[in-house]
N, C-alpha and C positions, 0 to 999 in steps of 0.2 A: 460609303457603304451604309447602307440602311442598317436598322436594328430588327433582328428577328423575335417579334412577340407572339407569345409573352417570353420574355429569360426566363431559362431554366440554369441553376447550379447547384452543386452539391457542397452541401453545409454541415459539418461535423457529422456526416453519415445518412445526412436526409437530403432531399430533394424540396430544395426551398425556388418559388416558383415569385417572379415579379409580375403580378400582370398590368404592365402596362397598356396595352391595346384595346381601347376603349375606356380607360379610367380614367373620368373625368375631374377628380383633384389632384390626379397624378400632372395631368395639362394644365392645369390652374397654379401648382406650385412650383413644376418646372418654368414657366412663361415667368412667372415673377422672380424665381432665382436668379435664371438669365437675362429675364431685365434688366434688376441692379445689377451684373456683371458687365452690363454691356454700357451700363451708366457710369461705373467705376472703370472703369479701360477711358472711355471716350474722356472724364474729365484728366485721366493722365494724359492723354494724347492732345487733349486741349481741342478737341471736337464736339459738335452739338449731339448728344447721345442720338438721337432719332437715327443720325447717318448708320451708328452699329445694330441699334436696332434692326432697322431695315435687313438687314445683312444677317442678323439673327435667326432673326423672327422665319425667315426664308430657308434660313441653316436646318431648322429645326424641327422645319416644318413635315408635311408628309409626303413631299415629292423629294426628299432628303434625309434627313436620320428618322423622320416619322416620331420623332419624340412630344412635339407641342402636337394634338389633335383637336383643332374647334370645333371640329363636327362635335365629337362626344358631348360638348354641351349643349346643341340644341338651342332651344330658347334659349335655356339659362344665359349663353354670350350675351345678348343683346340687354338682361338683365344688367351685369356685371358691367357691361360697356356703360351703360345710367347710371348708375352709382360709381362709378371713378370718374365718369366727366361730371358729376356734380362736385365733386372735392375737387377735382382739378380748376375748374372754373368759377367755383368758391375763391381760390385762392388766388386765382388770376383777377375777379373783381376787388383783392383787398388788396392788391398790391397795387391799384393807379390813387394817386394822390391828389387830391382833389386841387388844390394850389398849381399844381404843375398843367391838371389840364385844363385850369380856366386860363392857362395865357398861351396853351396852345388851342382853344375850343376849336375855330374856326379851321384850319384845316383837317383835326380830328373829325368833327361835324361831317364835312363834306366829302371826306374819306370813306366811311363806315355810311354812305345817303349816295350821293352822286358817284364816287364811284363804285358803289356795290354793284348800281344798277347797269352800269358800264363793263363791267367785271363778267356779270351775268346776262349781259346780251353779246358782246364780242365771244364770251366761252362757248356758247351754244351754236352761233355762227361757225365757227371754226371748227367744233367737230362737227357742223352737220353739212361742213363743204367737205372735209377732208375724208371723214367715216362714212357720208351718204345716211347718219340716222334718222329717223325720223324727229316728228318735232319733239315728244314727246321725253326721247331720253335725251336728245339735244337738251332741253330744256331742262332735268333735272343736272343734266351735267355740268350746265353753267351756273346752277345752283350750289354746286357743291366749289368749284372753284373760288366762288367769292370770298373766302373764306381764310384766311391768314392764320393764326394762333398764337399763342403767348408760348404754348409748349416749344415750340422753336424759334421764335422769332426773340424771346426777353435773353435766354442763353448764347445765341448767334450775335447778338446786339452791344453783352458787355465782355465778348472773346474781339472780337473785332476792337472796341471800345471808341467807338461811333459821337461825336457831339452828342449835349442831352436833350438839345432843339428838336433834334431826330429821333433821337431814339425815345423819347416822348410820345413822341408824335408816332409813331410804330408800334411802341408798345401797348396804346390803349388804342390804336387800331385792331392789333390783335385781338386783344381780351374782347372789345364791343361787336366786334364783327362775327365774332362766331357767335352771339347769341342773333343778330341780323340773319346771319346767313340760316343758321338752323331753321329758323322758323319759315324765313321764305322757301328752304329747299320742302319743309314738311306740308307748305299748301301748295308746292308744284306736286308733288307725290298725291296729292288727292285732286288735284286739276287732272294729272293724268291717269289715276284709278278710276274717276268719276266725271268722264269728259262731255256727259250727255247733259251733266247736270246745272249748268250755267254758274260754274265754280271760277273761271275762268272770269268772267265781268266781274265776280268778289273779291278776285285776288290780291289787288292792295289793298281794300279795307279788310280784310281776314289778318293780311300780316300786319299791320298797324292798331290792327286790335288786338291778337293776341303777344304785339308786341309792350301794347299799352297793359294788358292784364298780367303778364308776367311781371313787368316793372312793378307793379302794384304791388304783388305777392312778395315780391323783393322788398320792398320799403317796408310791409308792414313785416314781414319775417325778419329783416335783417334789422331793422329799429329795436322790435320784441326782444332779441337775443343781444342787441347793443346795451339795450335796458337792464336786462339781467346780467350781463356780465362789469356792469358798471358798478354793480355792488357786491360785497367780498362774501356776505355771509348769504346767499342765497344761494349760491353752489359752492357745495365743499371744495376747499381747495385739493389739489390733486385732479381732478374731476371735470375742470373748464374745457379741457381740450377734447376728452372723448364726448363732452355733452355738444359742443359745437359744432364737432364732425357729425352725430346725428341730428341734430338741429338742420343744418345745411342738406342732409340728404332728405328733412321732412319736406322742407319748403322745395326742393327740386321735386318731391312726388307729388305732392298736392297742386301743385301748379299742372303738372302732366297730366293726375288723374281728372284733373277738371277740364281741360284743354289741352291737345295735345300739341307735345313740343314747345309747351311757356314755360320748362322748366328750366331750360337752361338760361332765358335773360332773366327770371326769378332770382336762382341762384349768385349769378351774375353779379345782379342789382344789392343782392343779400349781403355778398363779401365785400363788395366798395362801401356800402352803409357801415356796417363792422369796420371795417378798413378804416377809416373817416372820423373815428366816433373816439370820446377818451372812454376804455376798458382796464380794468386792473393788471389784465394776464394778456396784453398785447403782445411782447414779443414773443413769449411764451407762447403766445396760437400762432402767428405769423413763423416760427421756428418749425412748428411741430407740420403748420399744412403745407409747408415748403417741402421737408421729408416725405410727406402722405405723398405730395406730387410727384415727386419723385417716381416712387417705387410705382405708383398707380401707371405715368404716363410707360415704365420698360412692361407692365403688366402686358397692358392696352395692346402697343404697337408690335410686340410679341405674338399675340396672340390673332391681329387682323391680319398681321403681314402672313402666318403661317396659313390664315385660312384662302388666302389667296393662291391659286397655284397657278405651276409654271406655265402648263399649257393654255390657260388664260391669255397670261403676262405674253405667250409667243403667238397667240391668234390675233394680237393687235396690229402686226407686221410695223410696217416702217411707217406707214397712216398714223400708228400710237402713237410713233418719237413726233413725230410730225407736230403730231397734238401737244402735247407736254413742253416742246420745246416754244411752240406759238404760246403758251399760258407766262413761259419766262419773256419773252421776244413780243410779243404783241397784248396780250391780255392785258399783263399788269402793267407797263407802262402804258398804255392808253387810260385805265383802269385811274390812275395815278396823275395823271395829267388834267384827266378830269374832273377829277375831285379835290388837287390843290388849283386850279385857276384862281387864279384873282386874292390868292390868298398872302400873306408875308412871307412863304417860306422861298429862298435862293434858287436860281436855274440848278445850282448843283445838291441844294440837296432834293430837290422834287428829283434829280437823275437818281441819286441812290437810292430814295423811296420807291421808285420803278424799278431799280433794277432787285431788287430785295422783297420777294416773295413766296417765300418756302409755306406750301399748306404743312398741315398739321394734326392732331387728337382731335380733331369735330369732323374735319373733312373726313377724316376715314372711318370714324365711328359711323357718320350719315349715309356715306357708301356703302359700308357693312349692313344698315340696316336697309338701303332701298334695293340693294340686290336679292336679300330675303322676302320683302314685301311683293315686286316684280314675281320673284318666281313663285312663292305664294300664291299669287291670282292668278297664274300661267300664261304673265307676261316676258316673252321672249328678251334676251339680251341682261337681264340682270347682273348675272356675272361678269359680261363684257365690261357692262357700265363699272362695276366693283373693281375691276382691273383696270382699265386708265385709269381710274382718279387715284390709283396708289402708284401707278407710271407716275402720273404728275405730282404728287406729294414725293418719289425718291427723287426726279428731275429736278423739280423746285427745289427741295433740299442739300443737293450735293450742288447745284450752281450757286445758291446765295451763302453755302458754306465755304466753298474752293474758292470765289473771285470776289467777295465783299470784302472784305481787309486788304484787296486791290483797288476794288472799286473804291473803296474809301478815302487813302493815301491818295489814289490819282485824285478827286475830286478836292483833295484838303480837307475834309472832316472827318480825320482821324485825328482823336484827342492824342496828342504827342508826349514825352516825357519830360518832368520838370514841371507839370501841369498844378501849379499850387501846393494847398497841404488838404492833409487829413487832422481833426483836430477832435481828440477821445475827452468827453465832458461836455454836458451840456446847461453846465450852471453858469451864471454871468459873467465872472471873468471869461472864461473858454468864447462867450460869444462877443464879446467886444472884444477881445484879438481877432474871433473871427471877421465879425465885421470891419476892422481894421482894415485886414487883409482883402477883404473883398472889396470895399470900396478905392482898396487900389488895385482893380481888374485881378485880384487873383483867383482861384477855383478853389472854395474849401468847403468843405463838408464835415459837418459834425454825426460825432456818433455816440450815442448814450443807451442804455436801457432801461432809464426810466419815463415816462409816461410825461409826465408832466415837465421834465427836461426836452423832450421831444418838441412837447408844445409851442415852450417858449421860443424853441428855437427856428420853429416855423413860424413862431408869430412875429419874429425877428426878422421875417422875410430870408433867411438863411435855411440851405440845403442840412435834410438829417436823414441820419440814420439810425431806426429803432432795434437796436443790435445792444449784444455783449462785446464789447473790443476786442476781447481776449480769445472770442473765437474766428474761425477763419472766416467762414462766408461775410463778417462785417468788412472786414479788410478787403473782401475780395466787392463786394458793394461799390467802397470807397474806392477802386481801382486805384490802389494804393502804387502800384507797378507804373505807374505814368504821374505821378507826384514826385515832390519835393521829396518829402516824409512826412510822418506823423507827428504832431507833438501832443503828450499826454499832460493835460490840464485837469485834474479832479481831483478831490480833497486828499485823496489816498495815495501815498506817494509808493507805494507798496504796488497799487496795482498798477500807477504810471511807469514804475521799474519793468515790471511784466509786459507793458506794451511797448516797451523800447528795446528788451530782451527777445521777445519771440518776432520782432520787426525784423531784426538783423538779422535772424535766423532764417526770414524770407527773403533778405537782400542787404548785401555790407555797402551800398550802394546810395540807400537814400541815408538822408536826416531823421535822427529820433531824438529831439530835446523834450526832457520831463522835468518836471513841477515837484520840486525836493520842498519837505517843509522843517528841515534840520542839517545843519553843517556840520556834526560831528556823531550822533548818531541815527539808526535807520537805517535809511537809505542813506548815501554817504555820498561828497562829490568825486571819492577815489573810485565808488564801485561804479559810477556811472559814467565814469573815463574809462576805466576795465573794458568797458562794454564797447566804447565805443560810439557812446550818444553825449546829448550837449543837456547842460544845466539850464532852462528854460529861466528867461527873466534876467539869467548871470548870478543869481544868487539865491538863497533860499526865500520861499515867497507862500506864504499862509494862505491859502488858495479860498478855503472856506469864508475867511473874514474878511478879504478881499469880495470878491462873493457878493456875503451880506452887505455889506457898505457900496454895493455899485445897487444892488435891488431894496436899499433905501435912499438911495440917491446920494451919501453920504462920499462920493466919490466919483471923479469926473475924468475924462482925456484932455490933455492936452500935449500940444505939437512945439518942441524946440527942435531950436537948429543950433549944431556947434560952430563956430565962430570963432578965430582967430587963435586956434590949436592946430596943433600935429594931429594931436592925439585926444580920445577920451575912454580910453581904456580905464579909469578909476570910476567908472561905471558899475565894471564887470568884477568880477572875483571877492565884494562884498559880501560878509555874511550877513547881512541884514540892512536895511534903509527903510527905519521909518517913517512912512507919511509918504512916500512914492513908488512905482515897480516901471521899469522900462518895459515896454509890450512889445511894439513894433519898430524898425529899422529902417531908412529909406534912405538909399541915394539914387538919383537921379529915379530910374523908372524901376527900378530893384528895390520890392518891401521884400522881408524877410520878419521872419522873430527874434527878439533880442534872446543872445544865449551866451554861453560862456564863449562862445567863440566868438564874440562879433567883436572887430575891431573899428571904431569911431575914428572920422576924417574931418577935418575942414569941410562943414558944408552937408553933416550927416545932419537927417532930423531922426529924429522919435519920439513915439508916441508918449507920454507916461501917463498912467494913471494915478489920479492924486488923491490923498484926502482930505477932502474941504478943510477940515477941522487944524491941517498944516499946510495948508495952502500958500501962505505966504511965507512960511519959514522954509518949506520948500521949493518955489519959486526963489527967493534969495541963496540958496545955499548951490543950486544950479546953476543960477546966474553966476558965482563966482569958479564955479568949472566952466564957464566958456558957452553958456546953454542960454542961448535967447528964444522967449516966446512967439510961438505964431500963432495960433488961433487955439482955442476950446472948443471939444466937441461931449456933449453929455452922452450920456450912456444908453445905445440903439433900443 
């Protein structure tokens, strides 16, 4: 039932009147309520928000309750649509990691290059066999398809939870592709406003220049703002994150107003610079434009979806599905094929990269803007064009939603459970367990929030995470739910309790061993049996001094094997062992971390970390537990 506006009710004896109908911050505050409602439902349900969105946005809209109205905004939408895909694509350039895509470059490269251009010739073929359009909206239509996104593609990627080979590979497909496609769909849109003018022969060097000029604005915008946020006393604290967020929306307008549509690979370029770069209040902005996106993307799709109406969405007849279903079934696997050739990545996973295509927050902002511009100049079909390409943005999204954690499993790159550990701390002990563990094939990720932990831990050539442990979304980063457990390594045994505490409370299922640095008070080894987690090391272990002595070198690994025991359980349940700590565990193809629970066999090795300065008094007091040397390794 539609709403009759404006409401009218009586109010302690007055006649108090709502007018909604035609209030245009009434449509601005509803679309974003329902937004994040519809973001808050979808993460209970464990669905990519966009899917309720879609569903919302439609609910709301004025072929239906009449409550979201885009008209009433006029301009202003397309306003409002610039300034949330600046923050949102802000945030999408800071989240690719530069390490991760120089060892994927090469299919990344020819992804977002070769097959853009495949993307965008097979799209426009296909509706101009199937719609009969001419070449014109053929040709912006394939513009708009090329286009992937981070808004759906990065949350579909770690629900699924995809290898990171792929999902690498996807993820900064999306973020570089929409600033590609943007700009190519904005100099088709003046090839076909201005078709007399021999725009058309200019049309790759136009988008190669203002793809090159945008990148510029990026680097020197996002350099500028990495520069000042590298030092503490230039912006007052409190103050880095709203000055960044307008920071990011300057460099998206100047870029525009000088050239239009370089605002978005500006921006783009602007957040992976930021992204990249040592800042004091990193996770701090990385936190805060994670939220911004958030609320921005349930704004957006709220508010495009409602402006689309149904009678559109039903003049496309069965020619639409047609279309939309050819962009999942032919576009992107061709699209895909020809753009990994020749490259390292597996038959099966190029299959899942084809089959996993969901458009996204650029495609339907671009749509929303060239069905304005069309009808503008009193060119016919604007609205048509504006309705497929949001067919194919639900199309695409309810199929790589519903059948990719199928597609996945059957292909085998679905990361499985038992997949390594999570490891909170990223000071030097934390990272040579880490690396322990990984150089015997296991998957471990560290998470810390500080800055210069981060670093090191990348310089370590080891996976991180620039998080607070103690909140969710780090855990949820870590895909902690397909892990061993976590084990909390950091000076503070207080907050290692808290990461073993709120672990169990998301699952009685994995491993939480923490890093006690006292046997009878504190933290205690009674409260951490309570719990239900294990005593990291087997005994209490000074995390901090350990630490120090691996980052002055004053401390080394090395590898024994026991030998001609049962048993070496008088390992474990020591309050203390000066001069060594057992780190890691191994028998046969199973490393693990020493904890209070591990029990030692004929034939077990471990790692210990020694220190030089008892090197040999501990070397001999092992050796008479049954502990023969294997090799030394120093510290990653």
């Amino acid at each position: 039932m539609r709403l009759s506006l404006p409401y009218q009710r009586r109010l302690a004896g007055e006649t108090v009147e709502f007018h909604i109908d035609g209030n245009a911050a009434f449509t601005v505050a509803a679309a974003l309520a329902a937004g994040m409602l519809g973001q808050a439902v979808a993460q209970h349900l464990r669905l990519p928000g966009i899917v309720l969105l879609l569903f919302i946005g439609f609910l709301l809209g004025p072929d239906v309750a009449n409550v979201v109205q885009p008209g009433v905004l006029g301009d202003s939408l397309n306003q409002i649509v610039g300034f949330a895909v600046a923050v949102i694509l802000f945030e999408g350039g800071m989240s690719l990691n530069l390490r991760r895509l120089r060892r994927e470059e090469r299919p990344i490269r020819q992804l977002v290059t070769v097959g853009a251009l495949v993307s965008l010739a097979t799209g426009a073929c296909l509706v101009w066999l199937a719609k009969g359009w001419g070449w014109q909206r053929s040709l912006l239509f394939g513009t708009l398809v090329v286009v992937t996104g981070p808004t759906v593609v990065t949350p579909l990627l770690r629900r699924i939870r995809v290898k990171k080979t792929v999902s690498t590979i996807l993820e900064a497909e999306g973020v570089l592709i929409d600033a590609i496609g943007a700009i190519t769909a904005a100099v088709a849109l003046e090839i076909v406003l201005q078709p007399s003018n021999g725009a058309a022969v200019l049309a790759g060097p136009s988008v190669f220049g203002r793809l090159a000029f945008g990148a510029t604005c990026g680097l020197i915008g996002g350099g500028a703002l990495s520069l000042i946020l590298r030092y503490r006393n230039i912006i007052p604290e409190g103050l880095e994150n709203p000055f960044t967020l307008a920071w990011a929306i300057l460099v998206f307008q100047v870029a525009n107003a000088t050239i239009h549509e370089t605002g978005i690979a500006a921006v783009t370029v602007a957040g992976f610079v930021v992204g990249n770069t040592r800042t004091h209040v990193g996770r701090e902005l990385r936190e805060f434009k994670e939220q911004l996106t958030v609320m921005l993307i349930g704004l957006l799709f709220v508010l495009l979806v409602a402006d689309v109406r149904l009678a559109e969405l039903l003049s496309l007849g069965w020619s639409g599905l047609f279309v939309a279903f050819g962009c999942v079934f032919l576009v992107r696997p061709l699209s895909v094929a020809a753009g990994t050739w020749g490259t390292e990545m597996t038959a099966r996973e190029r299959v899942f990269a084809g089959w996993i295509g969901p458009r996204g927050i650029v495609a339907a902002a671009v749509a929303s803007l060239f069905g304005y511009e069309l009808d503008r100049v009193g060119l016919e079909g604007g609205a048509e064009l504006r309705a497929l390409v949001f067919l194919v943005i639900a199309v695409t999204v309810l199929w790589s939603a519903l059948t990719g954690p199928l597609a996945a499993r059957l292909l085998g790159l679905k990361r499985g459970s038992n997949d390594g550990w999570a490891i909170v701390g990223g000071n030097a002990l934390a990272r040579t367990v880490g690396r322990l563990l990984v150089d015997d094939d296991q998957s471990v990720v560290l998470i810390d929030h500080d800055a210069s932990n981060v670093r090191a831990i990348e310089d370590a050539e080891l996976r991180a995470i620039h998080k607070n442990a103690l909140e969710k979304p780090a855990m949820e980063l870590a895909q902690l739910d397909t892990r061993v457990g976590a084990m909390a390594i950091t000076g503070n045994e207080e907050v290692n309790y808290l990461v073993a505490q709120r672990g169990r409370h998301r699952s009685t299922e994995l491993r939480f061993p923490v890093a006690i640095t006292s046997w009878t008070r504190g933290i205690t080894p009674e409260m951490v049996e309570e719990l239900g987690g294990e005593i990291l090391f087997g005994a209490r272990a000074e995390v901090d001094a350990w630490a120090e002595k691996i980052e002055r070198g004053y401390a080394s690994v090395s590898w024994f094997e026991l030998r001609g025991r049962t048993n070496g359980t008088v390992l474990t349940g020591a309050t203390t062992r000066p001069g060594y700590l057992p780190l890691v565990h191994r028998r046969g193809n199973d490393a693990s971390p020493v904890t209070s629970a591990t029990s030692f066999r004929d034939g077990s090795q471990v790692a210990f970390l020694i220190d030089e300065q008892h090197s040999d008094a501990v070397t001999k007091a092992l050796r008479q537990l049954g502990w023969t040397p294997l090799l030394s390794i120093r510290e990653p």
